[in-house]
C-alpha positions as CSV (number, residue, x, y, z in Angstrom):
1,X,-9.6,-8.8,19.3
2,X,-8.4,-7.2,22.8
3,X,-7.6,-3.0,22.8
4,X,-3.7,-4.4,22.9
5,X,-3.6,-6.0,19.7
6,X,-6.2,-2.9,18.1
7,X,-3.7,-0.1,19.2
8,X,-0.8,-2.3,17.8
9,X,-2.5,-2.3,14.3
10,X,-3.3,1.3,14.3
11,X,0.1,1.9,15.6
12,X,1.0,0.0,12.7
13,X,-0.7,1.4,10.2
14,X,0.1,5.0,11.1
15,X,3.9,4.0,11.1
16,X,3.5,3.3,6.9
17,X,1.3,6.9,5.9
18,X,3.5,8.9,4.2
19,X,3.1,12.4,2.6
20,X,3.8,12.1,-1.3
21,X,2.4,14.9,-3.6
22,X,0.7,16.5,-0.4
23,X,-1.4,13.6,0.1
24,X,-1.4,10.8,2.8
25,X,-1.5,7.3,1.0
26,X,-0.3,3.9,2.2
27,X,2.7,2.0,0.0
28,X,1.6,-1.2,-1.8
29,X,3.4,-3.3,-0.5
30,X,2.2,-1.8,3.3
31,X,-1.1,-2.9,2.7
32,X,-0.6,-6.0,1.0
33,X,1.4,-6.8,4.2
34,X,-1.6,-5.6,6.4
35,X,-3.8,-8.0,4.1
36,X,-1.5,-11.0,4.3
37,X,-0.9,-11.3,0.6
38,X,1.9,-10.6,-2.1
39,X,2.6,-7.1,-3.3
40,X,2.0,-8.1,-6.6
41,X,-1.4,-10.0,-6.2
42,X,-2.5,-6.8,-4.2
43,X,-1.7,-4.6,-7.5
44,X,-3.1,-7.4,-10.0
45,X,-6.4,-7.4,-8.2
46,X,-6.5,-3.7,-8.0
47,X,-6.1,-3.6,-11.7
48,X,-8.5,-6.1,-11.9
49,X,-11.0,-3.8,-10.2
50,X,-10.4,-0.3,-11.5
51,X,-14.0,-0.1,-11.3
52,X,-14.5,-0.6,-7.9
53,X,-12.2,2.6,-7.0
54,X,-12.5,6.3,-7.4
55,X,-10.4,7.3,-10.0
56,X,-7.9,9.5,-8.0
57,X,-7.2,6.4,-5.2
58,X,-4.3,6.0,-6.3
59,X,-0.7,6.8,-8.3
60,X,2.4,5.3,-9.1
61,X,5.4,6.7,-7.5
62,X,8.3,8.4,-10.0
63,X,11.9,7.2,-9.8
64,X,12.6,9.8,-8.1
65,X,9.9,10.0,-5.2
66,X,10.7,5.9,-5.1
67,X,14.2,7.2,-4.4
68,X,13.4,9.7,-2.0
69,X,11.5,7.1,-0.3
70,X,13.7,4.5,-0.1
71,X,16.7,6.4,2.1
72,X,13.7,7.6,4.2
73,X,12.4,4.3,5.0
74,X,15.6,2.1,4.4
75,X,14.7,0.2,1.6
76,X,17.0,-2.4,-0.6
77,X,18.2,-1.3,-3.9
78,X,16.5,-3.6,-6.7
79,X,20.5,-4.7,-7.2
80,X,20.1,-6.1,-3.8
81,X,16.6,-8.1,-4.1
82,X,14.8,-5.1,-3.7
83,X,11.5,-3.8,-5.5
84,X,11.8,-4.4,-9.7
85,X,9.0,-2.0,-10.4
86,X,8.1,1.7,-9.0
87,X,5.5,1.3,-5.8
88,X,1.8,2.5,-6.1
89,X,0.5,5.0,-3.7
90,X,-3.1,4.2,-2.4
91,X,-5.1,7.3,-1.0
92,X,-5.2,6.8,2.7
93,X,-9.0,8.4,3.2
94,X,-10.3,5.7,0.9
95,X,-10.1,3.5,4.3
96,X,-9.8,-0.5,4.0
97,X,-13.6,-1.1,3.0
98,X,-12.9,-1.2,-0.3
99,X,-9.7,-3.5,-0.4
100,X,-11.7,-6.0,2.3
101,X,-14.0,-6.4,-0.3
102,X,-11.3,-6.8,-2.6
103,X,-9.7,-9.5,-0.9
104,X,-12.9,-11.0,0.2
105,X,-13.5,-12.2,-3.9
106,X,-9.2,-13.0,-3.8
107,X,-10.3,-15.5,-1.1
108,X,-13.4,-17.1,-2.5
Protein backbone atom coordinates (compact mmCIF):
# COMPACT_ATOMS: atom_id res chain seq x y z
CA UNK A 1 0.00 0.00 0.00
CA UNK A 2 1.68 3.44 -1.22
CA UNK A 3 1.57 6.61 1.65
CA UNK A 4 -1.38 8.03 -0.94
CA UNK A 5 -3.76 5.45 -0.47
CA UNK A 6 -2.58 5.20 3.69
CA UNK A 7 -3.34 8.96 4.25
CA UNK A 8 -6.67 8.46 2.26
CA UNK A 9 -7.82 5.80 4.76
CA UNK A 10 -6.82 7.71 7.84
CA UNK A 11 -8.34 10.65 6.26
CA UNK A 12 -11.16 8.56 5.98
CA UNK A 13 -11.45 7.20 9.09
CA UNK A 14 -11.02 10.52 10.95
CA UNK A 15 -13.93 12.02 8.78
CA UNK A 16 -16.57 9.25 10.67
CA UNK A 17 -15.20 9.83 14.74
CA UNK A 18 -17.67 11.49 16.27
CA UNK A 19 -18.12 12.77 19.92
CA UNK A 20 -21.24 11.05 21.53
CA UNK A 21 -21.53 10.98 25.39
CA UNK A 22 -17.94 12.58 25.51
CA UNK A 23 -16.40 9.76 23.97
CA UNK A 24 -14.88 9.29 20.31
CA UNK A 25 -16.45 6.12 18.76
CA UNK A 26 -16.85 5.08 15.10
CA UNK A 27 -20.82 4.44 13.70
CA UNK A 28 -21.60 0.82 12.71
CA UNK A 29 -22.29 1.16 9.78
CA UNK A 30 -18.65 3.35 9.26
CA UNK A 31 -16.77 0.44 10.11
CA UNK A 32 -18.62 -2.15 8.41
CA UNK A 33 -17.96 0.09 5.41
CA UNK A 34 -14.21 0.21 6.29
CA UNK A 35 -14.43 -3.78 6.52
CA UNK A 36 -16.35 -4.31 3.30
CA UNK A 37 -19.30 -5.99 4.83
CA UNK A 38 -23.14 -5.25 5.77
CA UNK A 39 -23.97 -3.19 8.77
CA UNK A 40 -25.95 -5.82 9.95
CA UNK A 41 -23.43 -8.76 9.65
CA UNK A 42 -20.88 -6.35 11.42
CA UNK A 43 -23.49 -6.03 14.56
CA UNK A 44 -24.50 -9.93 14.36
CA UNK A 45 -20.87 -10.94 14.66
CA UNK A 46 -20.20 -8.49 17.35
CA UNK A 47 -23.02 -10.01 19.27
CA UNK A 48 -21.67 -13.14 18.43
CA UNK A 49 -18.47 -12.23 20.18
CA UNK A 50 -19.35 -10.22 23.24
CA UNK A 51 -16.56 -12.03 24.75
CA UNK A 52 -13.99 -10.91 22.71
CA UNK A 53 -14.68 -7.11 23.69
CA UNK A 54 -14.33 -5.04 26.80
CA UNK A 55 -17.48 -4.50 28.19
CA UNK A 56 -17.65 -0.65 27.76
CA UNK A 57 -16.59 -0.84 23.64
CA UNK A 58 -19.52 -0.04 22.79
CA UNK A 59 -23.41 1.60 23.10
CA UNK A 60 -26.36 1.94 21.22
CA UNK A 61 -27.31 5.37 20.28
CA UNK A 62 -30.93 6.86 21.75
CA UNK A 63 -33.49 8.22 19.39
CA UNK A 64 -32.51 11.19 20.11
CA UNK A 65 -28.62 11.18 19.72
CA UNK A 66 -29.61 9.07 16.24
CA UNK A 67 -31.50 12.24 15.58
CA UNK A 68 -28.99 14.58 16.44
CA UNK A 69 -26.76 12.69 14.32
CA UNK A 70 -28.57 12.36 11.43
CA UNK A 71 -29.01 16.39 10.52
CA UNK A 72 -25.27 16.55 11.36
CA UNK A 73 -24.20 14.03 9.01
CA UNK A 74 -27.13 14.10 6.48
CA UNK A 75 -28.68 10.91 6.84
CA UNK A 76 -32.06 9.47 5.22
CA UNK A 77 -35.11 9.23 7.38
CA UNK A 78 -35.99 5.35 7.81
CA UNK A 79 -39.36 6.67 5.73
CA UNK A 80 -36.94 7.23 3.03
CA UNK A 81 -34.82 3.71 3.04
CA UNK A 82 -32.91 4.94 5.74
CA UNK A 83 -31.61 2.99 8.97
CA UNK A 84 -34.73 0.69 10.68
CA UNK A 85 -32.91 0.27 13.89
CA UNK A 86 -30.80 2.90 16.29
CA UNK A 87 -26.88 2.74 15.24
CA UNK A 88 -24.27 1.29 17.77
CA UNK A 89 -21.37 3.37 18.85
CA UNK A 90 -17.97 1.40 18.94
CA UNK A 91 -15.18 2.98 21.19
CA UNK A 92 -12.64 4.43 18.92
CA UNK A 93 -9.42 3.63 21.31
CA UNK A 94 -10.32 -0.06 21.00
CA UNK A 95 -8.45 0.29 17.48
CA UNK A 96 -9.29 -2.32 14.53
CA UNK A 97 -7.27 -5.35 16.07
CA UNK A 98 -10.05 -6.65 17.57
CA UNK A 99 -12.68 -6.40 14.62
CA UNK A 100 -9.73 -7.78 12.07
CA UNK A 101 -9.85 -10.68 14.09
CA UNK A 102 -13.43 -10.58 14.03
CA UNK A 103 -13.72 -10.59 10.42
CA UNK A 104 -10.80 -12.80 9.96
CA UNK A 105 -13.32 -15.95 11.44
CA UNK A 106 -16.45 -14.05 9.16
CA UNK A 107 -14.18 -14.91 6.24
CA UNK A 108 -13.02 -18.40 7.03
Amino acid sequence: MNEKMIKISIERIEQTIFLIRGQKVLLDADLAQLYGVETKILNKAVKRNLDRFPEDFMFQLTAEEAENLRFQIGTSKKQRGGRRYLPYAFAERLGCDVFKSLFWDIER
